[in-house]
N, C-alpha and C positions, 0 to 999 in steps of 0.2 A: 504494500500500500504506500503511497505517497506521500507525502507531507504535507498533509492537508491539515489547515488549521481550523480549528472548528469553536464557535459558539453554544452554551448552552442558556438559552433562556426561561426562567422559572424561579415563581413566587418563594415556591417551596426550599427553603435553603434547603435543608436535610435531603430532599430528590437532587436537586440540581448538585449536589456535592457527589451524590451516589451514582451520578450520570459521568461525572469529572473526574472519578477517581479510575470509575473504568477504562474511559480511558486514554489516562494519565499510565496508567497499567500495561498499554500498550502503544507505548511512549507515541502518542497521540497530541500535539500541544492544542491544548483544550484552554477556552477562559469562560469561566462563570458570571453569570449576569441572572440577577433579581428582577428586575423590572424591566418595561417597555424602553422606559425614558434613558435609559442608557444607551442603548441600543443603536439608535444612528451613529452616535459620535463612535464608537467601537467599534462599528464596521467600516468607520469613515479613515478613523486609524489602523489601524489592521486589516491585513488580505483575509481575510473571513471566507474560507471554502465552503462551507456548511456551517448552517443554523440548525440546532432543533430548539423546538418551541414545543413546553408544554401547554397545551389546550386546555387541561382540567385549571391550569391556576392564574392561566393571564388572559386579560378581555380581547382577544382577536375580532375581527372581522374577514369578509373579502376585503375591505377596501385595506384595512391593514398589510395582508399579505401583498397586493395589489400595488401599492405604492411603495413598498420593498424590493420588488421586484422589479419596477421600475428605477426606483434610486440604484441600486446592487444586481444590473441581472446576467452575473455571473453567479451568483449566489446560488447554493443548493437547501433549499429547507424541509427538512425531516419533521414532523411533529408527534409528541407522544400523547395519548391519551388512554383514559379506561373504561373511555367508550366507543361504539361502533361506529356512529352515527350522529355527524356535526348538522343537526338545520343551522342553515344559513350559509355554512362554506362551500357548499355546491361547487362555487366559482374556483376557489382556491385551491380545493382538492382536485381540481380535473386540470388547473391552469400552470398554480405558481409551486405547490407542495408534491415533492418530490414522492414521498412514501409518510405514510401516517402508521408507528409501528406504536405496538399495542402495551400496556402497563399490566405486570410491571416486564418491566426490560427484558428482553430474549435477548444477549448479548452477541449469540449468532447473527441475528439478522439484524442488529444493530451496524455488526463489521462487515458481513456482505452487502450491504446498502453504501457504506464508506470507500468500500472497495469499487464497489460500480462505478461511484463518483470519480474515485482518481484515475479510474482508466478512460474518463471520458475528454 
């Protein structure tokens, strides 16, 4: 895999740490991020390959992803959640969200997803 530098964004410190140790684990340079509001400038500073965004703890929209994708669209974003089934991100999931992988974390297909990326 490549050296891809990857974002994790989520409310949940205690998740978002358990997303960044994995993998820091497989010396992955990973940076943790809490809120939305940090988020541009981080990506503005940093080659940011991947995003994952969890869904269960931060207020997304389409228009959110949509205008990231816009500002970043080299950008790959992953999203976690522990549910099947977003109303309202129709758009997002068909459009700008690479793979929406499932809670709690299959770390296989966390790194097969990564791997995709870097060979693209």
């Amino acid at each position: 895999m490549g050296r891809l530098k990857v974002a994790v964004v989520d409310a949940n410190e205690l998740s978002c740490r358990t997303v960044c140790t994995l993998l820091e684990l497989a010396d992955i340079p990973v940076a943790p991020l809490y809120s939305l509001e940090d988020l541009p400038e981080h990506l503005r500073k940093e080659e940011v390959a991947v995003l994952i965004v969890d869904l269960d703890s931060l207020p997304v929209d389409n228009a959110f992803f949509r205008n990231l994708k816009k500002q970043f669209p080299q950008l790959h974003i992953l999203c976690l959640s522990s549910r099947i089934y977003h109303p309202g991100l129709e758009e997002a999931m068909g459009s700008h969200i690479c793979a929406s992988l499932a809670k709690p974390l299959n770390s296989e297909e966390l790194f097969y997803w990564l791997k995709a990326i870097s060979e693209i």
